[in-house]
C-alpha positions in Angstrom: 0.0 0.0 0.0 1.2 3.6 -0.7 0.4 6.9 0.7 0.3 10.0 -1.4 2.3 13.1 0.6 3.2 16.7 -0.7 7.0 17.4 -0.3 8.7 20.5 -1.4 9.8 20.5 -4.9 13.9 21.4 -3.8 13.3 18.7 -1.4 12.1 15.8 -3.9 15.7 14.4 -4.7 17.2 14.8 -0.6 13.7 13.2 1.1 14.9 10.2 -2.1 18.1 9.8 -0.3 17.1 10.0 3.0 14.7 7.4 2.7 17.6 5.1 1.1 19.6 6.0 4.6 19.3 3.2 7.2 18.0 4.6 10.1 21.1 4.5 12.3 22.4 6.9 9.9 20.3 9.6 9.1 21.2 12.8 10.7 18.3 14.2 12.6 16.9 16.4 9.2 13.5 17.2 9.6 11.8 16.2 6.6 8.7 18.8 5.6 5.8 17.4 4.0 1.7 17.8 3.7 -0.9 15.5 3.2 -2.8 17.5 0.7 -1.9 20.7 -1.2 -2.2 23.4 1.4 -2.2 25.9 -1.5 -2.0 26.8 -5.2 0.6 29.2 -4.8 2.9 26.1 -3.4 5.5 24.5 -5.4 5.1 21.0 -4.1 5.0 18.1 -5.8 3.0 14.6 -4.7 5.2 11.7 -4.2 4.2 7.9 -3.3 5.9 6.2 -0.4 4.8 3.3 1.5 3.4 2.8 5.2 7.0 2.0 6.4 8.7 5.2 4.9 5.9 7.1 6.2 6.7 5.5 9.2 10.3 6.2 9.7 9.6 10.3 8.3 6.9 10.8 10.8 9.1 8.9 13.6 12.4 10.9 12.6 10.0 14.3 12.9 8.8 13.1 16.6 12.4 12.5 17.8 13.9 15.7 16.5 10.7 17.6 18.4 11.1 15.8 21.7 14.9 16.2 21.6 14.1 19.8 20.9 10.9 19.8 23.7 13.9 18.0 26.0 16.8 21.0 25.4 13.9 23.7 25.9 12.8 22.2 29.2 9.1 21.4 28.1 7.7 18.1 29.3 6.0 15.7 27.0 3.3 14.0 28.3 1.0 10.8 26.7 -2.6 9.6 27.3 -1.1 6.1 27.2 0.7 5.9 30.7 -1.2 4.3 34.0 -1.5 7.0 35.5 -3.3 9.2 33.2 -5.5 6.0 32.0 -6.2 6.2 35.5 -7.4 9.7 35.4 -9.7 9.6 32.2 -11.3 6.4 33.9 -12.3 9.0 36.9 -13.2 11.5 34.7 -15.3 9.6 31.9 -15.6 6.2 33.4 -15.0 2.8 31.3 
C-alpha cells in the first residue's frame, strides 16, 4: 500500500536519499511534507511512499521535536501511561 504526501519541490531528490539512509544513519533532518496541497501558490510536488517510509519520516520528525521539547525544558506527556488512563477512567468512566 502507498500513501500520497506533498514534499517541497527542492526537497524531492534529498527526502529520495534519505529514505535510502538506514535509520542508524540519518542525521536528525527534519523532513517537511503535507498531506494534501495546502495551497496553489505552493510549489510541491505529490510523491508515493509506503506505510514503512511514512513510518520512519513521521518517527524521525517526533524524535527531533522531543529532543528539541527535551533542550527547551518542556515536558512531553502521553494519554497512554497508567497514571493518566487512571485519570480519564475518573473522569469519563469505562
Amino acid at each position: 500500500m502507498k500513501i500520497n504526501i506533498w514534499v517541497p519541490r527542492e526537497e524531492v531528490w534529498g527526502l529520495n536519499a534519505w529514505l535510502k539512509t538506514p535509520w542508524e544513519e540519518t542525521k536528525g533532518k527534519s523532513i517537511t511534507f503535507f498531506h494534501d496541497k495546502p495551497v496553489k501558490e505552493m510549489d510541491i510536488v505529490q510523491v508515493s511512499i509506503s506505510i514503512s517510509e511514512y513510518q520512519k519520516i513521521v518517527d524521525n520528525n517526533e524524535e527531533i521535536e522531543a529532543n528539541i521539547a527535551e533542550q527547551i525544558g518542556w515536558v512531553q506527556t502521553t494519554t497512554i501511561d497508567p497514571e493518566t488512563d487512571a485519570q480519564l477512567q475518573m473522569l469519563f468512566g469505562d
